[in-house]
NUTIMI-975164 format. One record per residue (C-alpha): chain; y, z, x. Coordinates in steps of 0.02 Angstrom, whole numbers, plus 50000, padded with zeros to 5 digits. Layout:
! NUTIMI-975164
c/y/z/x
A/Y/Z/X
...
! end
This chain:
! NUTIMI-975164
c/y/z/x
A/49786/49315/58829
A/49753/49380/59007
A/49814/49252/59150
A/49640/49207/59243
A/49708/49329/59410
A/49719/49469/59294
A/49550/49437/59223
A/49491/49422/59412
A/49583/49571/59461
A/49510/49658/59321
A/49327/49579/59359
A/49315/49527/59182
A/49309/49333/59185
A/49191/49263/59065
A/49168/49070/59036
A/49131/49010/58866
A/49007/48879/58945
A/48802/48900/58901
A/48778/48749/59034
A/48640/48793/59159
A/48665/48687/59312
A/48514/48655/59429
A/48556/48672/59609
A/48527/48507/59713
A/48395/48498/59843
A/48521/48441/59960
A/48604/48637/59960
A/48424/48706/59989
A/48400/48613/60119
A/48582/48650/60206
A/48542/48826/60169
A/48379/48821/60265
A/48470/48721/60399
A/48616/48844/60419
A/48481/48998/60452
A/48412/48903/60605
A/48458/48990/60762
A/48510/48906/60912
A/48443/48932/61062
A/48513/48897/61251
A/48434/48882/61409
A/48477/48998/61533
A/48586/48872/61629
A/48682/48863/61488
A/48687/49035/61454
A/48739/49072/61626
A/48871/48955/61632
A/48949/49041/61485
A/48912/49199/61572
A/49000/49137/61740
A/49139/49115/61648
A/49177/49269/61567
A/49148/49353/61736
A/49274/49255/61812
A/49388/49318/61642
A/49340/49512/61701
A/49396/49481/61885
A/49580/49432/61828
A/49579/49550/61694
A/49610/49451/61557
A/49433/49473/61460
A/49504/49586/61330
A/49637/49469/61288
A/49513/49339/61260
A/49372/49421/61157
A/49447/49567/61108
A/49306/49684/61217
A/49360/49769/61387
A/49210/49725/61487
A/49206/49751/61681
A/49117/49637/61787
A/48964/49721/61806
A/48953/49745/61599
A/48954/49563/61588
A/48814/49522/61697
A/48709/49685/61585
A/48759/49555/61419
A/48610/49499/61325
A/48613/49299/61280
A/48685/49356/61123
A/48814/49464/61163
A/48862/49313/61295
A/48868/49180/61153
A/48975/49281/61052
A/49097/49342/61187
A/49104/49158/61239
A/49121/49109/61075
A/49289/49210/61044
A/49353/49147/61204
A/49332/48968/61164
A/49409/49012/60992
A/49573/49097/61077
A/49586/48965/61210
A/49562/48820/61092
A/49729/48922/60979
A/49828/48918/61116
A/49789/48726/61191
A/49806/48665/60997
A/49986/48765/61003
A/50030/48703/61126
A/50014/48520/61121
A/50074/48554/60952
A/50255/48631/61001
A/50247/48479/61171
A/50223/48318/61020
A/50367/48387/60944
A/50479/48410/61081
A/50414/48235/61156
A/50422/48170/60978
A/50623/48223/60957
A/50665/48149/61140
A/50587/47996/61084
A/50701/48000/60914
A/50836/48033/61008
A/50823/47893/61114
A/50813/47787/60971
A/50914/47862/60810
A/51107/47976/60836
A/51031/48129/60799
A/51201/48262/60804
A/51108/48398/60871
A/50937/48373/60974
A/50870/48567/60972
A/50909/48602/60789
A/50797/48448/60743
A/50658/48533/60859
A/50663/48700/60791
A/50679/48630/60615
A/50521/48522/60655
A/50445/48662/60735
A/50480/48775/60567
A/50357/48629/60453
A/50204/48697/60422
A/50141/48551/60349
A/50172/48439/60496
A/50112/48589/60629
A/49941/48598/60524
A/49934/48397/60537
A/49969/48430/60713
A/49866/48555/60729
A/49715/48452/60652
A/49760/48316/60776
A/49754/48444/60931
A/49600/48505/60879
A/49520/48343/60849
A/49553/48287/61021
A/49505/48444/61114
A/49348/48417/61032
A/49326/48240/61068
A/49425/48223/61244
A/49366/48410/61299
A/49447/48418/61471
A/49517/48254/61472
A/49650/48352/61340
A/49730/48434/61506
A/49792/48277/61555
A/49870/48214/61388
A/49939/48378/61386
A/50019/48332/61565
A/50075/48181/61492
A/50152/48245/61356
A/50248/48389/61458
A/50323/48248/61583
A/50379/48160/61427
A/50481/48300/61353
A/50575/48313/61540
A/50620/48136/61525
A/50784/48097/61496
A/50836/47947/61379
A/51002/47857/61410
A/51079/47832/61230
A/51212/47737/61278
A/51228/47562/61316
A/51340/47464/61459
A/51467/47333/61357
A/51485/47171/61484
! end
């Protein structure tokens, strides 16, 4: 008997079920739902746009949507083509802030350990914390939870945080 990858690999899966399952109104209606197009107003739409300009004056549009667009070709973008540049920038962006508060908990997160456990070696904990993919995703869920809820206010945790990792815990205690 065929494991069921080689089957799919093979495109020859078969079930031995005759069920016929009825699909929910719910899923009809999410379908429906999903097809509606949103639409901006132009203030919005030029906000977006003002933004990506200011990304093609320091040259840095390409590395942000992946198009190299000079000024002028983003004021000729459609509402579309402005949605969906801005779109990939906020995507990039929002990787890199996530990352980075990610990789400053950690380091805050160790100097805070420190201060409290006798860890032997303060960087190899870092790096090995750094190496957990399970606690980076976590992280990573967190980061992009409050980007979405704190928006800008994010900048200034991320402040916070950055401060914290320069701090520097005393470990030892005076004996009277």
């Amino acid at each position: 008997m065929e494991s069921i990858l080689e089957q799919f690999e093979e495109n020859e899966m078969t079930t031995t079920t005759t069920e016929t399952v009825e699909q929910p109104k719910e899923e009809k209606k999410k379908k429906r739902a999903a097809t509606k197009k949103t639409t901006f107003t132009s203030a919005e739409v030029e906000e977006k746009r003002e933004q990506l300009s200011i990304l093609a004056v320091l040259g840095t549009i390409e590395e942000y949507t992946g198009a190299k667009l000079l000024l002028a070709d983003v004021k000729k973008l459609s509402s579309a083509d402005v949605e969906k540049y801005h779109n990939r920038y906020q995507l990039k962006m929002g990787n890199q802030v996530s990352g980075s508060l990610v990789n400053m908990t950690i380091d805050g997160a160790t100097e805070i350990l420190n201060y409290f456990l006798p860890i032997d070696d303060k960087k190899e904990l870092c790096t090995d914390l750094k190496k957990n993919e399970i606690l980076k995703q976590e992280l990573n869920n967190a980061a992009g939870y409050a980007v979405l809820k704190g928006g800008r206010f994010v900048a200034l945790g991320s402040v916070v945080l950055q401060v914290a990792k320069h701090l520097k815990f005393s470990t030892t205690t005076d004996a009277a």
